[in-house]
Residue frames as qw, qx, qy, qz and C-alpha x, y, z in Angstrom:
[[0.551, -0.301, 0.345, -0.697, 90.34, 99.86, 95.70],
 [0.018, 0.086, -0.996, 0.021, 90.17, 96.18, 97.10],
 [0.392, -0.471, -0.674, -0.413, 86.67, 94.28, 97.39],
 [0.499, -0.307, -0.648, 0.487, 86.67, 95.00, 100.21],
 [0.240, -0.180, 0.092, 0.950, 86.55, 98.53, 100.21],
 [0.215, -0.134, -0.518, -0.817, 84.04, 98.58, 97.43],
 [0.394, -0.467, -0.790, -0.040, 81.18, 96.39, 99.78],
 [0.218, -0.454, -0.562, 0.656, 81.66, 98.75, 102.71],
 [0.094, -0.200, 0.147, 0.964, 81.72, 101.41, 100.55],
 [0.377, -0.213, -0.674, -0.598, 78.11, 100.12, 98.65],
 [0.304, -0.514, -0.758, 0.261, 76.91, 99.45, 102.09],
 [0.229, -0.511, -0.292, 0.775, 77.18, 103.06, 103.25],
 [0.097, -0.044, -0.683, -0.722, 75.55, 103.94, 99.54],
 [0.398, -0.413, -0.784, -0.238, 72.41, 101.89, 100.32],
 [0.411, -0.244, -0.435, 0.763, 72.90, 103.44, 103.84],
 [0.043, -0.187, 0.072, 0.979, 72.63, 106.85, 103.34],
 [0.300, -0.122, -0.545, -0.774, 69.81, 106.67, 100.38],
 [0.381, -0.433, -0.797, 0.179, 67.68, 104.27, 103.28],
 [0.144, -0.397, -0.286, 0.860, 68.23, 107.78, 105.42],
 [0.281, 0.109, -0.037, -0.953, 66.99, 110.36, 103.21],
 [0.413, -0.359, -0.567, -0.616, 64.16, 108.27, 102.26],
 [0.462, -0.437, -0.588, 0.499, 63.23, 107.61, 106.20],
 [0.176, -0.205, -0.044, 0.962, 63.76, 111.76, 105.83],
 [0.176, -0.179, -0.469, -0.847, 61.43, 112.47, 103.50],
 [0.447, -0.342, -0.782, -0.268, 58.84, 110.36, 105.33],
 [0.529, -0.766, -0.314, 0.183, 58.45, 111.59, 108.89],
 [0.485, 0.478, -0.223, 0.697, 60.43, 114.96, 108.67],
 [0.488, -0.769, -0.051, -0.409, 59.91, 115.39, 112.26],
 [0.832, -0.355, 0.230, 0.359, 62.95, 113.34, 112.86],
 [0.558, 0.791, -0.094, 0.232, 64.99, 115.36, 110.15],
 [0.043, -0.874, 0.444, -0.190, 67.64, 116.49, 112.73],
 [0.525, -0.473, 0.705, 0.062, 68.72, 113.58, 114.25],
 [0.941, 0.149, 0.267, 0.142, 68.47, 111.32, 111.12],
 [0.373, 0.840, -0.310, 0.241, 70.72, 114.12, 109.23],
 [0.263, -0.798, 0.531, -0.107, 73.21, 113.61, 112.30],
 [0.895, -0.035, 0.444, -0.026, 72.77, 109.70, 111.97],
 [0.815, 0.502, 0.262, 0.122, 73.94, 110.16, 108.08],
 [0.066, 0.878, -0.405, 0.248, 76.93, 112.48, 109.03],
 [0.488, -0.609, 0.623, -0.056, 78.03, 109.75, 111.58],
 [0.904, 0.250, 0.306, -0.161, 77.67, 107.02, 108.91],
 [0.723, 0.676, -0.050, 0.134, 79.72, 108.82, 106.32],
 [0.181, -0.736, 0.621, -0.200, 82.59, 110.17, 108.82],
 [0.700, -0.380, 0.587, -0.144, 82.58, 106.28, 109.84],
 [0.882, 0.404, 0.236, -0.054, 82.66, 105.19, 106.72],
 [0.331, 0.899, -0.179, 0.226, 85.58, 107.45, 105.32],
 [0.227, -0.780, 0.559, -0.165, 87.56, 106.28, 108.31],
 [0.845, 0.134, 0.503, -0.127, 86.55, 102.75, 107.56],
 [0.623, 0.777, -0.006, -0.091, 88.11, 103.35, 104.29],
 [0.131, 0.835, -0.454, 0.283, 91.31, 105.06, 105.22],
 [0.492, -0.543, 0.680, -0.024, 92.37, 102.28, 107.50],
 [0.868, 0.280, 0.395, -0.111, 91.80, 99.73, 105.06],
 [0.771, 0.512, -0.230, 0.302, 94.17, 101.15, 102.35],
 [0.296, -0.803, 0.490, -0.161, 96.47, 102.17, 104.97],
 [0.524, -0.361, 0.748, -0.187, 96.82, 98.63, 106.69],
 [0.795, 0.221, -0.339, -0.452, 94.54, 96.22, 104.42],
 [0.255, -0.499, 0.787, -0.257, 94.39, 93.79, 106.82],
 [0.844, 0.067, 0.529, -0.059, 93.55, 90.74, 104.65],
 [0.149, -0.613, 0.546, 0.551, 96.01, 91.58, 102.61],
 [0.710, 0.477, 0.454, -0.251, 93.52, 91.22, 99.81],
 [0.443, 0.849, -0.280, -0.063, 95.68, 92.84, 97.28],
 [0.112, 0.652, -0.749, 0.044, 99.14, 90.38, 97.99],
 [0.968, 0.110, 0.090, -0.205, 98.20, 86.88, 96.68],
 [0.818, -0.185, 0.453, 0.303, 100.77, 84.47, 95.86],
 [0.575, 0.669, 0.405, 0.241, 99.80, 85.15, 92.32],
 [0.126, 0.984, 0.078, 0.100, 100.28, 89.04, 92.36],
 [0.568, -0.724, 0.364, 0.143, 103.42, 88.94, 94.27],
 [0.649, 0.051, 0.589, 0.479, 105.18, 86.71, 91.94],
 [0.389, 0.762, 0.415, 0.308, 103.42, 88.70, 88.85],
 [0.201, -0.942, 0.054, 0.265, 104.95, 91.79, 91.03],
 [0.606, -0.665, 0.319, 0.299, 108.22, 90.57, 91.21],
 [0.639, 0.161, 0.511, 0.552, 108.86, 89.43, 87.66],
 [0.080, 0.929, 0.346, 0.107, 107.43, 92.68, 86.56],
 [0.278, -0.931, 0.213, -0.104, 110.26, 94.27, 88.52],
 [0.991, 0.000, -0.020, 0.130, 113.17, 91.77, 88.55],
 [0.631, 0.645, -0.138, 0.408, 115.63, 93.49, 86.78],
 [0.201, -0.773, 0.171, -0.578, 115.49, 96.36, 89.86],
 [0.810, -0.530, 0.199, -0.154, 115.24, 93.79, 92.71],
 [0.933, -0.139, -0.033, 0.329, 118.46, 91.80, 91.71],
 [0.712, 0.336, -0.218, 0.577, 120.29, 95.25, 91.40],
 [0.522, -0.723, 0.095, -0.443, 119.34, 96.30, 94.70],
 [0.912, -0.381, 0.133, -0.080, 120.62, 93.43, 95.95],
 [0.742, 0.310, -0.143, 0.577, 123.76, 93.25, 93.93],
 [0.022, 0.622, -0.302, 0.722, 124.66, 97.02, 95.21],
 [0.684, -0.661, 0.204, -0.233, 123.74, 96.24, 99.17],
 [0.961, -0.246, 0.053, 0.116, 125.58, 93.02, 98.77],
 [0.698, 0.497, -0.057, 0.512, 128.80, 95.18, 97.20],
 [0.248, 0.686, -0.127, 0.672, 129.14, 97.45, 100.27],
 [0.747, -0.586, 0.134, -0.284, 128.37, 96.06, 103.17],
 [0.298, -0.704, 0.604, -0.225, 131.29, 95.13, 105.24],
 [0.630, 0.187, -0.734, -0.170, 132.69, 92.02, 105.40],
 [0.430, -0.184, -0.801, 0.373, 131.65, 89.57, 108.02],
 [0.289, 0.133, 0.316, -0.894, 128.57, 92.36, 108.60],
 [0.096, 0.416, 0.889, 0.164, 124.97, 92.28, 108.09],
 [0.030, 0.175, 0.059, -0.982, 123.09, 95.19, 107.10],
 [0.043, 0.540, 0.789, 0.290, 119.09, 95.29, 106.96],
 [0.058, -0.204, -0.158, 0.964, 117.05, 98.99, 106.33],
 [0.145, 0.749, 0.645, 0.042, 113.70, 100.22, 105.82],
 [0.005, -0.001, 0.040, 0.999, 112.95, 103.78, 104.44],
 [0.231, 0.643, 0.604, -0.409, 109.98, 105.48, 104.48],
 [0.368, 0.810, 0.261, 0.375, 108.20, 107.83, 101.91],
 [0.159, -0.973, 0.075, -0.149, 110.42, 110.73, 101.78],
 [0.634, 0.625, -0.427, 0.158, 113.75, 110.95, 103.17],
 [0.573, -0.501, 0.453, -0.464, 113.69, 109.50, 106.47],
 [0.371, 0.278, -0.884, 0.053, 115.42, 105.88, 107.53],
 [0.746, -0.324, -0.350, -0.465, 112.53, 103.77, 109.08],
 [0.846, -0.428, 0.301, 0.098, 114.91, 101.10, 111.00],
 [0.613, 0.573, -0.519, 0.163, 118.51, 99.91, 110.16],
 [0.918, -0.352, 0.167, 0.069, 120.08, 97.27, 111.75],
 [0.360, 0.630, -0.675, 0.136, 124.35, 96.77, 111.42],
 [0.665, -0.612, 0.349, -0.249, 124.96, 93.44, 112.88],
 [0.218, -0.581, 0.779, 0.095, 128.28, 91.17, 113.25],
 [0.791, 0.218, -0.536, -0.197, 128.24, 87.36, 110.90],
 [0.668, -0.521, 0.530, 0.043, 128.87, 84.65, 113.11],
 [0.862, 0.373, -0.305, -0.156, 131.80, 82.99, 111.79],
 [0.880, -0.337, -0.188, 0.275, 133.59, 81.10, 115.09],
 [0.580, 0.369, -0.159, 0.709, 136.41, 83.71, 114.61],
 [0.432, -0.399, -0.298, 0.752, 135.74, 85.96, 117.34],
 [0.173, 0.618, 0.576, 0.507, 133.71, 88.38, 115.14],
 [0.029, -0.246, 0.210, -0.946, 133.03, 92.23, 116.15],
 [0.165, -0.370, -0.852, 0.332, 129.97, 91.49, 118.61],
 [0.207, 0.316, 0.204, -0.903, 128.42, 95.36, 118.33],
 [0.210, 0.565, 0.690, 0.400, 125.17, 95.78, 116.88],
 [0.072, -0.323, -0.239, 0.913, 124.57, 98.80, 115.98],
 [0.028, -0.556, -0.749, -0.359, 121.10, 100.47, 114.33],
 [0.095, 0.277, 0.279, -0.915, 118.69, 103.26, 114.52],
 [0.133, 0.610, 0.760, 0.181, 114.71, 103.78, 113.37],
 [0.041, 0.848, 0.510, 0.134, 112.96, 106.78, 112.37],
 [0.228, -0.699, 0.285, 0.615, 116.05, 109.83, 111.57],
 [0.461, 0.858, -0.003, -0.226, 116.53, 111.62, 108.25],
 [0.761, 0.485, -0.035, 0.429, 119.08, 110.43, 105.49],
 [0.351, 0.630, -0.148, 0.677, 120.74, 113.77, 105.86],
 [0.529, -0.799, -0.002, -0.286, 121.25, 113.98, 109.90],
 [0.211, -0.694, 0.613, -0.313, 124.01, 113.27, 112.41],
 [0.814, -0.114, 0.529, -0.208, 122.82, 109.89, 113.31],
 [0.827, 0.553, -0.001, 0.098, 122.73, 109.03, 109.16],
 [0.407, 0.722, -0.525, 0.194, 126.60, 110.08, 109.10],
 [0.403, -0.588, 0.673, -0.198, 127.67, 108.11, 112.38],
 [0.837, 0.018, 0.547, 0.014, 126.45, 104.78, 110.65],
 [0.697, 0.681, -0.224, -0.009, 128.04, 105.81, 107.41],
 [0.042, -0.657, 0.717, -0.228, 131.65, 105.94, 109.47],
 [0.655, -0.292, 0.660, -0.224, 130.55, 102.45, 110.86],
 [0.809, 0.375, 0.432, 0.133, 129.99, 101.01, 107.61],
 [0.394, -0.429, 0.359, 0.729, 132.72, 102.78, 106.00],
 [0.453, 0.571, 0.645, 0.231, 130.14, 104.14, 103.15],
 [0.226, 0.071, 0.074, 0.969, 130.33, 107.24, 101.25],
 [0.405, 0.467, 0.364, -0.697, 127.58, 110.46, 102.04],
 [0.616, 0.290, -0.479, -0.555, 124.92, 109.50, 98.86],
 [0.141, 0.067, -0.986, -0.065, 125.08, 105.98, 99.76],
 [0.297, 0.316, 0.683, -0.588, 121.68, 106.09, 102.02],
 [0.456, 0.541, 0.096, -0.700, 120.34, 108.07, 98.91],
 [0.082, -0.405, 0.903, 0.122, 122.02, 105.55, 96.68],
 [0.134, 0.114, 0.976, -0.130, 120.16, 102.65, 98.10],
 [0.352, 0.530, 0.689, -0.347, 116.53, 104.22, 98.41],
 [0.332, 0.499, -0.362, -0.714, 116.72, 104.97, 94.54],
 [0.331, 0.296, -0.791, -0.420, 117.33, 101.89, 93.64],
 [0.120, 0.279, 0.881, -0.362, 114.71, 100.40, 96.10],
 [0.374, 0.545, 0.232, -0.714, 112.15, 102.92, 94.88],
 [0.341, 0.372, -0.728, -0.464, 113.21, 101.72, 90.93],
 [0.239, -0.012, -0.971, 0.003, 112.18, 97.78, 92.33],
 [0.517, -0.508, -0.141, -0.675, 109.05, 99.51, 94.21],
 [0.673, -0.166, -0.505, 0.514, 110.85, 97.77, 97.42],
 [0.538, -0.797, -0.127, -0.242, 110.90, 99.25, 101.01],
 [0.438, -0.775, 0.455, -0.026, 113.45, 97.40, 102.42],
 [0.672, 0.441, -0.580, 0.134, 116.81, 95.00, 101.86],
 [0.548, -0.694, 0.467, -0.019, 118.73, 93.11, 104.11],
 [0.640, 0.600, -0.372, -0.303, 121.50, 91.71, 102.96],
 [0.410, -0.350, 0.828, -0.156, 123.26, 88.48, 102.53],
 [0.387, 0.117, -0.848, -0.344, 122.68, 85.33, 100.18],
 [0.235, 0.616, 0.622, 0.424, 119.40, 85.06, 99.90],
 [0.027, 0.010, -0.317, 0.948, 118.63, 88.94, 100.24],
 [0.032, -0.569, -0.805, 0.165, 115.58, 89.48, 101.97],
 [0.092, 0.130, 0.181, 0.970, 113.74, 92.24, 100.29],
 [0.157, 0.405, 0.654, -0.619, 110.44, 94.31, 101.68],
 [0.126, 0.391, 0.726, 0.551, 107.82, 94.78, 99.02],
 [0.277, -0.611, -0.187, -0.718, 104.88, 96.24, 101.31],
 [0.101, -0.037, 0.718, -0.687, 103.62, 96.58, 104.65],
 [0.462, -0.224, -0.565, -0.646, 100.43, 95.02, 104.94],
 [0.714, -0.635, -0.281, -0.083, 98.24, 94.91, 108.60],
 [0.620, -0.757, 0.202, 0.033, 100.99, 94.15, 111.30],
 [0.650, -0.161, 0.539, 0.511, 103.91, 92.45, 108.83],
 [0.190, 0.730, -0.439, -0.488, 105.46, 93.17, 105.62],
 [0.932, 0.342, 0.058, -0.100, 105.49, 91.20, 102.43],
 [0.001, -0.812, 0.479, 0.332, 108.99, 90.15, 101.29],
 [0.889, 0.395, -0.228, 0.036, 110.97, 88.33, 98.41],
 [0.465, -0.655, 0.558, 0.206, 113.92, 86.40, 99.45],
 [0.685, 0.676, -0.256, -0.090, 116.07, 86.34, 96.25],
 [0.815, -0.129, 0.465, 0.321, 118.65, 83.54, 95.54],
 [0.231, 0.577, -0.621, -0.478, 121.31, 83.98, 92.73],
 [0.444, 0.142, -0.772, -0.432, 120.98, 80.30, 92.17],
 [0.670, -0.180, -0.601, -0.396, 119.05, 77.77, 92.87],
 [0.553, -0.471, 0.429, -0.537, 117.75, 77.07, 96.54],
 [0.245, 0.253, -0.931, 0.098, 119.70, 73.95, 97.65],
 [0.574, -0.490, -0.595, -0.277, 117.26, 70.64, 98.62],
 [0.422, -0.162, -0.677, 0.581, 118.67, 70.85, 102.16],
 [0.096, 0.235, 0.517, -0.818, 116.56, 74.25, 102.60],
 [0.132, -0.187, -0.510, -0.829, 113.94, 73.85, 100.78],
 [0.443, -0.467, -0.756, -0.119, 111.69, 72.85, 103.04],
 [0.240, -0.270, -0.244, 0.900, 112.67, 76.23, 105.65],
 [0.138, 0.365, -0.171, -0.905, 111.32, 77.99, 102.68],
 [0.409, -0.104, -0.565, -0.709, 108.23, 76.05, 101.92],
 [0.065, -0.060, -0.878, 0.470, 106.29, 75.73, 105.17],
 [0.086, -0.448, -0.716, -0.528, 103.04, 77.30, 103.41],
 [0.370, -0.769, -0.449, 0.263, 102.88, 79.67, 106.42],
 [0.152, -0.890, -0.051, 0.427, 105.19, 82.18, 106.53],
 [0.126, -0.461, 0.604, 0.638, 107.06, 81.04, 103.70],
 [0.703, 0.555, 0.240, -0.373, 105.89, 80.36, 100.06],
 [0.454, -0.073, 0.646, 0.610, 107.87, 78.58, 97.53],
 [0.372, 0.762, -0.092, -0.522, 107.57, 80.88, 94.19],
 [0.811, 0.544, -0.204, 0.070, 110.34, 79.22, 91.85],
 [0.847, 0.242, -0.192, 0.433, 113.98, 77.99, 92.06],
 [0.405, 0.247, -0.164, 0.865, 115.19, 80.97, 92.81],
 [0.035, 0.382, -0.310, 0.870, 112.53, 82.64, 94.78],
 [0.265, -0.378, -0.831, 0.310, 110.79, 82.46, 98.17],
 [0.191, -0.572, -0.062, -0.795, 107.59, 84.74, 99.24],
 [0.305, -0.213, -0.757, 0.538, 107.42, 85.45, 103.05],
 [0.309, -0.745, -0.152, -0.572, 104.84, 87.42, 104.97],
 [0.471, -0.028, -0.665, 0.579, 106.49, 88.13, 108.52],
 [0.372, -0.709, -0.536, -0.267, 104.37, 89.80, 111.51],
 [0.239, 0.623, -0.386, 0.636, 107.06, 91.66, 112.84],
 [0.243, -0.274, 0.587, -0.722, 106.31, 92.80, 117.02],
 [0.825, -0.151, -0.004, -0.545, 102.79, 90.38, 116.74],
 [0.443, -0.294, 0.843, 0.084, 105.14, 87.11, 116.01],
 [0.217, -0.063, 0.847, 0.482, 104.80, 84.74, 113.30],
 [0.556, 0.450, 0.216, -0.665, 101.69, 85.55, 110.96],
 [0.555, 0.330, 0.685, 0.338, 100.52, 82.79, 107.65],
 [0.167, -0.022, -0.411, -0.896, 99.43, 84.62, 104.62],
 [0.486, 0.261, 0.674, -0.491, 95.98, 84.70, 104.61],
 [0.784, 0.464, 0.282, -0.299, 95.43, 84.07, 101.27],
 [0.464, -0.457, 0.683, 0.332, 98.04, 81.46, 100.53],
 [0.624, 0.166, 0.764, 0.010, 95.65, 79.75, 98.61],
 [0.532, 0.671, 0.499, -0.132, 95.15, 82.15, 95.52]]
């Protein structure tokens, strides 16, 4: 539970105990303060539930923690990324989200540009079951065997990871947090000087180490900073 959480949650504490004593005192209001301290706690409880849902000051995904995540988890996150980067198509790009369960969030399939005249389709679907009709047409496009989907979100679940897209750096999803999603964009080696500065604008990117960058992206809202870049 973030601090956040815990204040609202001590407010509606103090709350409540303010009520019954208000109750005790004049119990000629009894009915409507009881109703007052029913709407307090219902508001509170929902006041809760969106918070860990969204946690939209992404109180819990400092710089600090994120990094502390990732090394924590390393091992998993670079062989996610090896396996995406070993089956995706050449001269494709291939970026998925799963959800809890067994259900493909979003997947993108789209063409590399590489002046040659490249296959131009993008294909992609959001929110259809591993095991469904849709899942097999994009296996045939990506010429993957059935298990691959299930495959992937094992070894994402192993890295506690969401999503992947692949491609040198791969750009893995950690959490969703408010309107965007936290992610690590992993390098095999070192992040040449020419981009370092792409990937250290102290807004949507965070320089982490040599070899990794933390982003927070704001998907459909547009660009979003971290909001707590600083800790």
């Amino acid at each position: 539970m973030n601090v956040l959480v815990f204040f609202v949650t001590l407010y509606l504490i103090i709350t409540v105990m303010g009520s019954n004593k208000i109750n005790e005192q004049n119990e000629k209001r009894k009915d409507f303060k009881l109703i007052i301290k029913v709407m307090l706690i219902i508001a509170g409880i929902a006041v809760i539930y969106i918070i860990s849902i969204f946690d939209p000051l992404g109180l819990d995904y400092g710089p600090d923690g994120l990094v502390r995540q990732f090394n924590r988890k390393s091992n998993e996150i670079y062989e996610v990324k090896r396996y995406i980067n070993s089956i995706v198509p050449k001269y494709k790009n291939v970026e998925i989200e799963f959800e809890s369960g067994e259900e493909i969030a979003n997947i993108v399939i789209s063409p590399i540009d590489t002046g040659r005249g490249a296959d131009l389709t993008v294909s992609g679907g959001s929110n259809f079951k591993i095991e469904s009709k849709k899942a097999d047409s994009l296996l045939l496009i990506l010429g993957w065997k059935i298990g691959t989907f299930d495959a992937l979100k094992e070894k994402l679940d192993d890295a506690n990871c969401i999503s992947i897209e692949s491609g040198e750096p791969a750009k893995i999803g950690y959490k969703r947090s408010g309107l965007g999603m936290y992610f690590f964009n992993v390098f095999d080696k070192p992040i040449p000087d020419s981009l370092k500065s792409r990937y250290n604008d102290s807004c949507r990117y965070l320089y982490a180490n040599q070899k990794l960058v933390l982003e927070y992206n704001g998907g459909a809202v547009g660009g979003q900073c971290f909001f707590n870049k600083g800790k």
